[in-house]
BAMIPA-375758 format. One record per residue: residue number from 1; residue in one letter; z, x, y negated of N, C-alpha, C in turn. Coordinates in steps of 0.05 Angstrom, whole numbers, plus 5000, padded with zeros to 4 digits. Layout:
<rs>
{vexza=NUM; nuse=a; nw=Z; nu=X; nv=Y; caw=Z; cau=X; cav=Y; cw=Z; cu=X; cv=Y}
...
</rs>
This chain:
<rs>
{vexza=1; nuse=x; nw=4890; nu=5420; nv=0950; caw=4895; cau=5431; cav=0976; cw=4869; cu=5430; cv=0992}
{vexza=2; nuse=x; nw=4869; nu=5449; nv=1007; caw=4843; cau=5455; cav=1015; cw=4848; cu=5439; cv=1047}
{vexza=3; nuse=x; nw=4823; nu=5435; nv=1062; caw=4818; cau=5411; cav=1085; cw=4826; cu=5424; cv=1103}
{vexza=4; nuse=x; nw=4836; nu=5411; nv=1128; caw=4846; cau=5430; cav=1149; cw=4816; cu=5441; cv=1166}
{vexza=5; nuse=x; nw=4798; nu=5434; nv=1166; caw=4773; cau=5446; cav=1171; cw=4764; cu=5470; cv=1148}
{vexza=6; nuse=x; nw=4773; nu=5466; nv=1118; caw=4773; cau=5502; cav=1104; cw=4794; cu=5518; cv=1117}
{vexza=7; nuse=x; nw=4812; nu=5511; nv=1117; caw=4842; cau=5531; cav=1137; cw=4831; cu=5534; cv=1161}
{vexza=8; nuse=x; nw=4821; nu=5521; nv=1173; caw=4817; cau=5539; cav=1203; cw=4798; cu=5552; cv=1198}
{vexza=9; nuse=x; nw=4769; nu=5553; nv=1183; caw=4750; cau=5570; cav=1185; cw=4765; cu=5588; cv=1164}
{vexza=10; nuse=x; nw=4785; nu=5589; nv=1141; caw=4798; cau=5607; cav=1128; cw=4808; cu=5631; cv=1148}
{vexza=11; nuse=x; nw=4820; nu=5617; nv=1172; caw=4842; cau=5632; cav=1191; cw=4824; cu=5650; cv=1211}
{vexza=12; nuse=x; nw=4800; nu=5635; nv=1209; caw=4784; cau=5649; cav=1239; cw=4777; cu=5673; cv=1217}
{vexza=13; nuse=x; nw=4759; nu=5668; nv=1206; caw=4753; cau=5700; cav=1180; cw=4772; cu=5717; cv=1186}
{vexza=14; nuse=x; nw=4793; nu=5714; nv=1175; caw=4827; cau=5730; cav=1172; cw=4828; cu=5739; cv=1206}
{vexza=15; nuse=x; nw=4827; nu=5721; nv=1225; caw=4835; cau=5732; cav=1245; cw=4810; cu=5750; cv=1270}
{vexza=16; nuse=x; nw=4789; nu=5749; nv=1254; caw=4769; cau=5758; cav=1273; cw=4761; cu=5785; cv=1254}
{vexza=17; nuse=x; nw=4768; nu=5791; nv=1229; caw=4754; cau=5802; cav=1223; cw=4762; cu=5831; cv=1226}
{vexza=18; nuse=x; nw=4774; nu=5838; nv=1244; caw=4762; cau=5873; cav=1255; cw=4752; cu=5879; cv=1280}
{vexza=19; nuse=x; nw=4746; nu=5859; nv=1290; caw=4726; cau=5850; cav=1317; cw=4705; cu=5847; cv=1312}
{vexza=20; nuse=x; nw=4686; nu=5869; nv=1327; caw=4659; cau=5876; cav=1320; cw=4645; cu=5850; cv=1343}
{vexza=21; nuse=x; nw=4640; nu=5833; nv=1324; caw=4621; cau=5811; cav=1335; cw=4588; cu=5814; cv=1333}
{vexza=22; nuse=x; nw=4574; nu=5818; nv=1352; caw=4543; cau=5819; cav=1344; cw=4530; cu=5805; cv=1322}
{vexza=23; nuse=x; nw=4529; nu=5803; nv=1303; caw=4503; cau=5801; cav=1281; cw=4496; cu=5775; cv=1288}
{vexza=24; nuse=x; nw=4481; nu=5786; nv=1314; caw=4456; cau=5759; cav=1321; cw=4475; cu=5724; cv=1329}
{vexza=25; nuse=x; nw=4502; nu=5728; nv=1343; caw=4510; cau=5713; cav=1347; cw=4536; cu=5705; cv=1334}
{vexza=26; nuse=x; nw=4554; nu=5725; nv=1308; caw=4571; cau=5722; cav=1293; cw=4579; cu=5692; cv=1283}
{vexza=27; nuse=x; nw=4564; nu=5683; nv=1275; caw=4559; cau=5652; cav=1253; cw=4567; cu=5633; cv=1283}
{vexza=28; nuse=x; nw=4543; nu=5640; nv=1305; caw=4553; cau=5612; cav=1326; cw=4590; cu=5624; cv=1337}
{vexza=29; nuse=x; nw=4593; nu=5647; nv=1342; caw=4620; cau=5653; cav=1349; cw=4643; cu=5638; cv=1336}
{vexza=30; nuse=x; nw=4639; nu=5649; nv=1310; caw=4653; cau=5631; cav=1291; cw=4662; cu=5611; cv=1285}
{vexza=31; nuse=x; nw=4633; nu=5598; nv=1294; caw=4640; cau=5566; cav=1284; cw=4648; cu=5553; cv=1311}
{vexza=32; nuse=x; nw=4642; nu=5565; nv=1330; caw=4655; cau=5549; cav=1371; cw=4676; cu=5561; cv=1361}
{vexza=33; nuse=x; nw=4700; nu=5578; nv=1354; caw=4726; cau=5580; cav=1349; cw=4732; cu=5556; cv=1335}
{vexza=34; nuse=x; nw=4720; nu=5556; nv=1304; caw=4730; cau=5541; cav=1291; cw=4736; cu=5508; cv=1302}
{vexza=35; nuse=x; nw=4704; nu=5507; nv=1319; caw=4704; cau=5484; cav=1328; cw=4725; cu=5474; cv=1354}
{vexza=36; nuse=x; nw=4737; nu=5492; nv=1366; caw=4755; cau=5492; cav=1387; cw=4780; cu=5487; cv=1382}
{vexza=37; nuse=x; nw=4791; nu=5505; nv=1353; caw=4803; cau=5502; cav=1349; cw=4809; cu=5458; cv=1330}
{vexza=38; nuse=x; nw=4795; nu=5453; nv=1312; caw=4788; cau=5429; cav=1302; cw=4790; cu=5418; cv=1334}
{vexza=39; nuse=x; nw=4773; nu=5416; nv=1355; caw=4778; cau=5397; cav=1376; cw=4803; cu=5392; cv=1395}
{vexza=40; nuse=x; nw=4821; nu=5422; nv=1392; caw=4845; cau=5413; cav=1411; cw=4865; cu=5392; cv=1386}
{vexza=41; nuse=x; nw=4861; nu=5399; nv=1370; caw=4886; cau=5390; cav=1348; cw=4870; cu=5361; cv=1355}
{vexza=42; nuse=x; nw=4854; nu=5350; nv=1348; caw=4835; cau=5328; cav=1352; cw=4848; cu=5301; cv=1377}
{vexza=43; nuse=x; nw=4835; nu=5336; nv=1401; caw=4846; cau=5314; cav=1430; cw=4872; cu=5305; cv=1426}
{vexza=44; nuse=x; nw=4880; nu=5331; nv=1426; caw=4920; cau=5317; cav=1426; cw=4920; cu=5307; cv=1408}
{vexza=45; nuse=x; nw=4923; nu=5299; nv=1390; caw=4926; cau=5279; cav=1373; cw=4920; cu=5249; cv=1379}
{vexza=46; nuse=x; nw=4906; nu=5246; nv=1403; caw=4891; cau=5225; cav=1415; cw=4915; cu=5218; cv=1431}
{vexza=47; nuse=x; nw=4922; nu=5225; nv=1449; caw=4936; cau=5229; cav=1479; cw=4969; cu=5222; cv=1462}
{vexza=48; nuse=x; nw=4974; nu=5199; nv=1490; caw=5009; cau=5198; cav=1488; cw=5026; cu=5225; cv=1474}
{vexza=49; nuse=x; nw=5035; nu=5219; nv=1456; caw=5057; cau=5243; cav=1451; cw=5046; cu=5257; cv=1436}
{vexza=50; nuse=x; nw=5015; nu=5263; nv=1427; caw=5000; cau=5282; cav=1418; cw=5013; cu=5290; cv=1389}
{vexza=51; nuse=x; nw=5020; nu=5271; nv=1379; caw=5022; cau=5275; cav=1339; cw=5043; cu=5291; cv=1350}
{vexza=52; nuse=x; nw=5055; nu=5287; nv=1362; caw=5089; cau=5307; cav=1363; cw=5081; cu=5330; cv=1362}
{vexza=53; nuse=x; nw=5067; nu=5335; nv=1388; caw=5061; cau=5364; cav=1384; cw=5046; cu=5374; cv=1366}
{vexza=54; nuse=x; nw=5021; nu=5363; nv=1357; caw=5013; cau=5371; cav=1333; cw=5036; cu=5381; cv=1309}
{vexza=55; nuse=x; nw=5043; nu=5360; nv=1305; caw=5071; cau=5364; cav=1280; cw=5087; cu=5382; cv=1291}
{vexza=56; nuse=x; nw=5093; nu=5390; nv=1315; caw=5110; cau=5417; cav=1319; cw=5101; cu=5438; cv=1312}
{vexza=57; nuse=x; nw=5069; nu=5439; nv=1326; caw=5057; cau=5472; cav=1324; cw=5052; cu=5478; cv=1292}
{vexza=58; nuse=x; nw=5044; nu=5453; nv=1277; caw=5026; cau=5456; cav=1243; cw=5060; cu=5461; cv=1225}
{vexza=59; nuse=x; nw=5085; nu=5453; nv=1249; caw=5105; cau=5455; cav=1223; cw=5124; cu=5485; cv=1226}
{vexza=60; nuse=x; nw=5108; nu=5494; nv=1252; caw=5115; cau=5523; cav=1252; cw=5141; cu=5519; cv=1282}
{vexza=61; nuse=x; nw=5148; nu=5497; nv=1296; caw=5168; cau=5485; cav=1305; cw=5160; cu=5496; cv=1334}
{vexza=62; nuse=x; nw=5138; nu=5496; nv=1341; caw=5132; cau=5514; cav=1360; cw=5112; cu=5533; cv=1360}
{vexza=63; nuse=x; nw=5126; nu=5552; nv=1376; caw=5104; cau=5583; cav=1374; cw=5075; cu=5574; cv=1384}
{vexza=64; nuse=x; nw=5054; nu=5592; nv=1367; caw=5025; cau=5585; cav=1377; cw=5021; cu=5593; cv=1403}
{vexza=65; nuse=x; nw=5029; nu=5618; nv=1414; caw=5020; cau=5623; cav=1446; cw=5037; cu=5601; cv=1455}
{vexza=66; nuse=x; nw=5058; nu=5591; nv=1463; caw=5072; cau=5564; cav=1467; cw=5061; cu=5542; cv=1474}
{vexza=67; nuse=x; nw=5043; nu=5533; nv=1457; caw=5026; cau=5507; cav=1451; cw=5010; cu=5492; cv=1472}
{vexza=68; nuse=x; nw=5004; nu=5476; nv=1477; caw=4985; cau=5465; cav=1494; cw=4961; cu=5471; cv=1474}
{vexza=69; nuse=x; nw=4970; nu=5464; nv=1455; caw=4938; cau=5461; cav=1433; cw=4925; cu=5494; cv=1435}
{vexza=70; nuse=x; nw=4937; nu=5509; nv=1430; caw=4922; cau=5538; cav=1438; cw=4911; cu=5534; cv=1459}
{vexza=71; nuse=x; nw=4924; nu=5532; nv=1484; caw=4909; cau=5536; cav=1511; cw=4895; cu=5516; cv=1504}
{vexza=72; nuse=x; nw=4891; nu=5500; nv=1501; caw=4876; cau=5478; cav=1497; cw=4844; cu=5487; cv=1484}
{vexza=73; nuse=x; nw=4846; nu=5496; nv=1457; caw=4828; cau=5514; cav=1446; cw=4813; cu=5538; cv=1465}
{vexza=74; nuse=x; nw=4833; nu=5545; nv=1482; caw=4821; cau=5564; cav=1487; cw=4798; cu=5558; cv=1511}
{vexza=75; nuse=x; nw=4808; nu=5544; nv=1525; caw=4792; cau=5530; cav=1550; cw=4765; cu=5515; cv=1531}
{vexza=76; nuse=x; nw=4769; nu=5506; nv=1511; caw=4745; cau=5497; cav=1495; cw=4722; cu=5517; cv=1492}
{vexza=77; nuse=x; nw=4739; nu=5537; nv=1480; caw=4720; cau=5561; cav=1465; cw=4706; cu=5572; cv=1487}
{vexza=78; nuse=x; nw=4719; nu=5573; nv=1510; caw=4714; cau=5582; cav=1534; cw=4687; cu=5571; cv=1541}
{vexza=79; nuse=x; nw=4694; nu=5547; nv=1554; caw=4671; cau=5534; cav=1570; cw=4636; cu=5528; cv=1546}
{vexza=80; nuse=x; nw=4646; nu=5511; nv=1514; caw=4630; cau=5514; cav=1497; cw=4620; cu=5540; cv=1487}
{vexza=81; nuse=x; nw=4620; nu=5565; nv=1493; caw=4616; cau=5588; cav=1470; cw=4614; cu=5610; cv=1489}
{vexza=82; nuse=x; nw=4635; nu=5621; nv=1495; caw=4638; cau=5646; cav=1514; cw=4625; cu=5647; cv=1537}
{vexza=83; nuse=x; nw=4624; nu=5618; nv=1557; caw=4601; cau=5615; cav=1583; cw=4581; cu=5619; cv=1573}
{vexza=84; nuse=x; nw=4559; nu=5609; nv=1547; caw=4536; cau=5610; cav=1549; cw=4530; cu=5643; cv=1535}
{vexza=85; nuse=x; nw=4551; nu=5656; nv=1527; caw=4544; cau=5686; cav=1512; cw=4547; cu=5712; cv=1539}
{vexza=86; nuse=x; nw=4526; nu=5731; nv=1532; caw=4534; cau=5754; cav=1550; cw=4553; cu=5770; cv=1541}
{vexza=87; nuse=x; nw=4582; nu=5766; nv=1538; caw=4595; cau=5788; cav=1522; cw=4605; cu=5795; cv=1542}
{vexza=88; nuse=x; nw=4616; nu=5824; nv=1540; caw=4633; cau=5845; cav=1558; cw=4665; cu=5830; cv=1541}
{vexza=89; nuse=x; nw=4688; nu=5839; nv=1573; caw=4706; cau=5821; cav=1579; cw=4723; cu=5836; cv=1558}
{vexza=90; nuse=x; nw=4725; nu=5853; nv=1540; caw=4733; cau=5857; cav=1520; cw=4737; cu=5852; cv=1500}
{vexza=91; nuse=x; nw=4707; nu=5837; nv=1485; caw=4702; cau=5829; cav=1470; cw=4714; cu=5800; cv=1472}
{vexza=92; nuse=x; nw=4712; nu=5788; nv=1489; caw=4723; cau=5760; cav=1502; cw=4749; cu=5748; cv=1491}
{vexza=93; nuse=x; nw=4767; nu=5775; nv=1519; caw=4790; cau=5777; cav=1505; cw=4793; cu=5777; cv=1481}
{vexza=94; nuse=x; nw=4785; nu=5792; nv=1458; caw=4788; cau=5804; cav=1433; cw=4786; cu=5773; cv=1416}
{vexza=95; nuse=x; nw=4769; nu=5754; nv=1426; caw=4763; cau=5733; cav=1409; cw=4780; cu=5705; cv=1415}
{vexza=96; nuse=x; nw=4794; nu=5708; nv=1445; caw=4805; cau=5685; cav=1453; cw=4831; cu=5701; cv=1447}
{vexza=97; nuse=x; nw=4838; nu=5722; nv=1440; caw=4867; cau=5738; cav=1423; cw=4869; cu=5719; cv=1392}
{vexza=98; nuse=x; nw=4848; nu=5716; nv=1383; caw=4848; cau=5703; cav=1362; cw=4858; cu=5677; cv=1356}
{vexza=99; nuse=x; nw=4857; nu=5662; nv=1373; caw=4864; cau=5631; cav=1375; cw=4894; cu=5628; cv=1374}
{vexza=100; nuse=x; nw=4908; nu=5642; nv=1383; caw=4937; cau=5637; cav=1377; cw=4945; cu=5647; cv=1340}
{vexza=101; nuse=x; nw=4930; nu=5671; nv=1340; caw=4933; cau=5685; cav=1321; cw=4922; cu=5663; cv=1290}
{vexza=102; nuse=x; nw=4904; nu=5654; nv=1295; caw=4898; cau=5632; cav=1275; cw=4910; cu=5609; cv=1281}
{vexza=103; nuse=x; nw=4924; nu=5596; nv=1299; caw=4947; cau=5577; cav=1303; cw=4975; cu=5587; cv=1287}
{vexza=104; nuse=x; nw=4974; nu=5616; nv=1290; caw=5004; cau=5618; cav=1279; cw=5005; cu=5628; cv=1245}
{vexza=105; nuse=x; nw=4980; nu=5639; nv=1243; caw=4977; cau=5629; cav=1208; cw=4968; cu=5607; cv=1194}
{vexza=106; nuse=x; nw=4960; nu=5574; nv=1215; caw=4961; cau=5565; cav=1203; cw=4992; cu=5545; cv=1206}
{vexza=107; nuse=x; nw=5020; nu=5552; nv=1215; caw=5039; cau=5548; cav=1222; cw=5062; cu=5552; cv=1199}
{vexza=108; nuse=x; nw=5058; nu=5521; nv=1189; caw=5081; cau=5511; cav=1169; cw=5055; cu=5497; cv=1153}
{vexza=109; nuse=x; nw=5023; nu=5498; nv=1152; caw=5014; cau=5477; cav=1130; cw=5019; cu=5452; cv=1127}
{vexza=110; nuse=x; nw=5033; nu=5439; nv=1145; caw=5052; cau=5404; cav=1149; cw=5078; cu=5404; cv=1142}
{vexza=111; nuse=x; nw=5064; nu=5392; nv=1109; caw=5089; cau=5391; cav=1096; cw=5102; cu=5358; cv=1092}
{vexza=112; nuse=x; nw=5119; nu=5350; nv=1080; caw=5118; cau=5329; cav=1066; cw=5099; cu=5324; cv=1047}
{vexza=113; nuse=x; nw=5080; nu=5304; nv=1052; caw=5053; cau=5310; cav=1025; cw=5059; cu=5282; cv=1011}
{vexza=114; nuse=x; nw=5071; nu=5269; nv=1022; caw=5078; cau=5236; cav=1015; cw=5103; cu=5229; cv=0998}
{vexza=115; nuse=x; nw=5118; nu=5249; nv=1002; caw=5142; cau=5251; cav=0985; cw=5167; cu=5230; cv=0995}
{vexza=116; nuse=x; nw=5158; nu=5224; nv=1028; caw=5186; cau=5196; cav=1035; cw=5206; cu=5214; cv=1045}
{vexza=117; nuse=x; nw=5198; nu=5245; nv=1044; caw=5228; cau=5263; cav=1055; cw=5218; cu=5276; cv=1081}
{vexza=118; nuse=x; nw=5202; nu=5260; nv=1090; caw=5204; cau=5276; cav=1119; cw=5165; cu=5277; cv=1130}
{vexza=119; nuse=x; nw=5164; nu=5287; nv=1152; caw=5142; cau=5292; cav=1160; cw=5133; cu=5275; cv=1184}
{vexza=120; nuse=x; nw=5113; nu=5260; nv=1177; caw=5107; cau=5240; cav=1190; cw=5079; cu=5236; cv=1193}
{vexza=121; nuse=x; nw=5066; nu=5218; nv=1197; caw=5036; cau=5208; cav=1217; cw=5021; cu=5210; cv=1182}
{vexza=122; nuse=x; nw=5037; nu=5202; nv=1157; caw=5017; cau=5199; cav=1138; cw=5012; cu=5229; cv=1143}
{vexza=123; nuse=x; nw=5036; nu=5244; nv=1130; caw=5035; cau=5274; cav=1127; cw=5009; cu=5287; cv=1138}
{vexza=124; nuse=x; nw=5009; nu=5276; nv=1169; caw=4983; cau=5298; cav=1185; cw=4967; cu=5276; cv=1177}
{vexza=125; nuse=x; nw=4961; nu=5251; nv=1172; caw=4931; cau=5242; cav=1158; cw=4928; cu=5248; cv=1133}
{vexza=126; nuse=x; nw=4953; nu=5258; nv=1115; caw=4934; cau=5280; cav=1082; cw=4937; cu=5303; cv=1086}
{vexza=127; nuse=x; nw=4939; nu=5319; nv=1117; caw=4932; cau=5343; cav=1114; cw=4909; cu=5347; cv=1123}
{vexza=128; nuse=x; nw=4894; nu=5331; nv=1147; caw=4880; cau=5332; cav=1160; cw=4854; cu=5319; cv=1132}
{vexza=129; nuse=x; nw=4869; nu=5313; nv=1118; caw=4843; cau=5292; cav=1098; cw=4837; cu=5315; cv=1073}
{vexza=130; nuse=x; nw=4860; nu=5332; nv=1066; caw=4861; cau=5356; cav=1052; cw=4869; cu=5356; cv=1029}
{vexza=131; nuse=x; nw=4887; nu=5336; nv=1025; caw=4907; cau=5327; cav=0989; cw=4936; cu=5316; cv=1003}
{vexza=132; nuse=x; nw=4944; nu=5305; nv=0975; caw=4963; cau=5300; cav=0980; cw=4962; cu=5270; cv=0961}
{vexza=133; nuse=x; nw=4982; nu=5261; nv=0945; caw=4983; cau=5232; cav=0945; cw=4966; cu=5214; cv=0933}
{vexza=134; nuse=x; nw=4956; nu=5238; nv=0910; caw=4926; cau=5225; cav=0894; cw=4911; cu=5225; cv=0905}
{vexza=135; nuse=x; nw=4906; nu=5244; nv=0931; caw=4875; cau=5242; cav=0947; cw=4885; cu=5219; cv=0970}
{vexza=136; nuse=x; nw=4906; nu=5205; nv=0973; caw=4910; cau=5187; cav=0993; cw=4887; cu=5164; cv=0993}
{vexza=137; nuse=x; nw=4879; nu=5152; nv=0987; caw=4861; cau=5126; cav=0972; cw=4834; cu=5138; cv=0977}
{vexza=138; nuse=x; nw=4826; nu=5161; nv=0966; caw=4797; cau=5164; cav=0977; cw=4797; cu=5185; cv=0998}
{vexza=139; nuse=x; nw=4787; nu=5165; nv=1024; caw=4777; cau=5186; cav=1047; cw=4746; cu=5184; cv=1050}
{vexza=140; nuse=x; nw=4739; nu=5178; nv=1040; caw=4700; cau=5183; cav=1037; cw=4698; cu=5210; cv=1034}
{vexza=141; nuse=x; nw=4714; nu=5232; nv=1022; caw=4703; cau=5255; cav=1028; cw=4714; cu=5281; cv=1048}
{vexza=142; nuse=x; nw=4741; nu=5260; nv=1060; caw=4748; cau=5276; cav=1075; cw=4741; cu=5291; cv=1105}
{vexza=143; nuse=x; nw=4749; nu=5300; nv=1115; caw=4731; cau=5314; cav=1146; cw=4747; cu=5284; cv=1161}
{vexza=144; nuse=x; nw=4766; nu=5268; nv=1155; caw=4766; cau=5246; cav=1166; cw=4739; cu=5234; cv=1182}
{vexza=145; nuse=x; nw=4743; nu=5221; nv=1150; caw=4718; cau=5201; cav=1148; cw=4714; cu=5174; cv=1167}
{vexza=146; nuse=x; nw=4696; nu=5167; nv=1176; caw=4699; cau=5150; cav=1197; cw=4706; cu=5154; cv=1224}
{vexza=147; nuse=x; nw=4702; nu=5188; nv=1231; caw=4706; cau=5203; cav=1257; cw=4734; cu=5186; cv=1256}
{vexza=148; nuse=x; nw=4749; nu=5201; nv=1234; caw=4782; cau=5209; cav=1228; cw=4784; cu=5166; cv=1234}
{vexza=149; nuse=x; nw=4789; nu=5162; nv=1229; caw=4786; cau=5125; cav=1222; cw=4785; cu=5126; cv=1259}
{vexza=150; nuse=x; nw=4768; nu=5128; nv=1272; caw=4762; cau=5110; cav=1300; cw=4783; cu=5130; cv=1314}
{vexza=151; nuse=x; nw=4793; nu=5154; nv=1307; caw=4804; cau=5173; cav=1326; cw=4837; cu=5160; cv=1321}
{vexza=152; nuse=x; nw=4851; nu=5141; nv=1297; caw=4867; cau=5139; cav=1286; cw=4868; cu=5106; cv=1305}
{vexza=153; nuse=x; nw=4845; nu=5095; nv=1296; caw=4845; cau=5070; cav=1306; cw=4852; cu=5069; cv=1349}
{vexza=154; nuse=x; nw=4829; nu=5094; nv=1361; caw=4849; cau=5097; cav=1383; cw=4874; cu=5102; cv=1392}
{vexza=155; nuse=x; nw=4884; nu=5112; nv=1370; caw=4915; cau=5121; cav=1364; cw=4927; cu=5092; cv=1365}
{vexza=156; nuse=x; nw=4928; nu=5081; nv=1338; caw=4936; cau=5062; cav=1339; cw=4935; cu=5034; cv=1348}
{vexza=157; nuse=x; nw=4914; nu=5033; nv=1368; caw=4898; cau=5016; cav=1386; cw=4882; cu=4991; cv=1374}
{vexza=158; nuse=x; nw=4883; nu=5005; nv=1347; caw=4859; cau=4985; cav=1328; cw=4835; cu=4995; cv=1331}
{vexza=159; nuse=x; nw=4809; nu=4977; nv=1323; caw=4782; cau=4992; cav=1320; cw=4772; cu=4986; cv=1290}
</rs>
């Protein structure tokens, strides 16, 4: 299974690609989506209540325009990406259209990956890590990593 950092830059491709993005700035466009999108799932996941909603929107349980995590993304993409570019308000639109649109295809990848029946805190730490029960044990190569570790540990109020 591929990392939830390959699925979102999988989803932004899929979802940007008949939007004529400039050349010169395509690659940084791209990757402030991708990265917006990776940071709202991130925050909330941090914050009281956050896994819930995460696990709603990734299990398809709530609609992407719906979401805090979209708007969430989008105010990201916004202030990081779109303030510092000159694009006409078209183009804008056209790219912050995308963020729900790559929320709602990636909507159902939170499965049971643990096999206890149901979907739970492991579930989004081997989706977020990008396996399932054999890749449980090694997170050295996951987009975790130590980030994933201190962001889990504020979660769980360990360090």
């Amino acid at each position: 299974m591929a990392s939830l950092t390959d699925i979102i830059a999988q989803q932004v491709l899929a979802s940007t690609g008949n939007i004529q993005i400039p050349s010169d700035i395509k690659k940084n466009v791209l990757g402030g989506l991708s990265d917006s999108i990776l940071g709202s799932l991130t925050q909330t996941a941090t914050k009281p209540g956050g896994l819930d909603l995460v696990k709603s929107l990734l299990t398809g349980k709530t609609a992407a325009e719906a979401s805090p995590i979209t708007a969430l993304a989008g105010k990201l993409f916004t202030n990081n990406i779109l303030s510092k570019l000159n694009l006409n308000n078209v183009l804008k639109g056209s790219l912050l259209a995308a963020i729900p649109l790559v929320f709602s295809k990636m909507s159902g990848i939170l499965k049971d990956q643990d096999g206890d029946g149901d979907v739970d805190l492991n579930d989004i730490l081997l989706t977020l890590k990008g396996g399932g029960q054999k890749q449980q044990q090694s997170a050295g190569g996951s987009i975790l990593g130590s980030v994933g570790k201190s962001i889990l540990g504020s979660i769980l109020g360990k360090k």
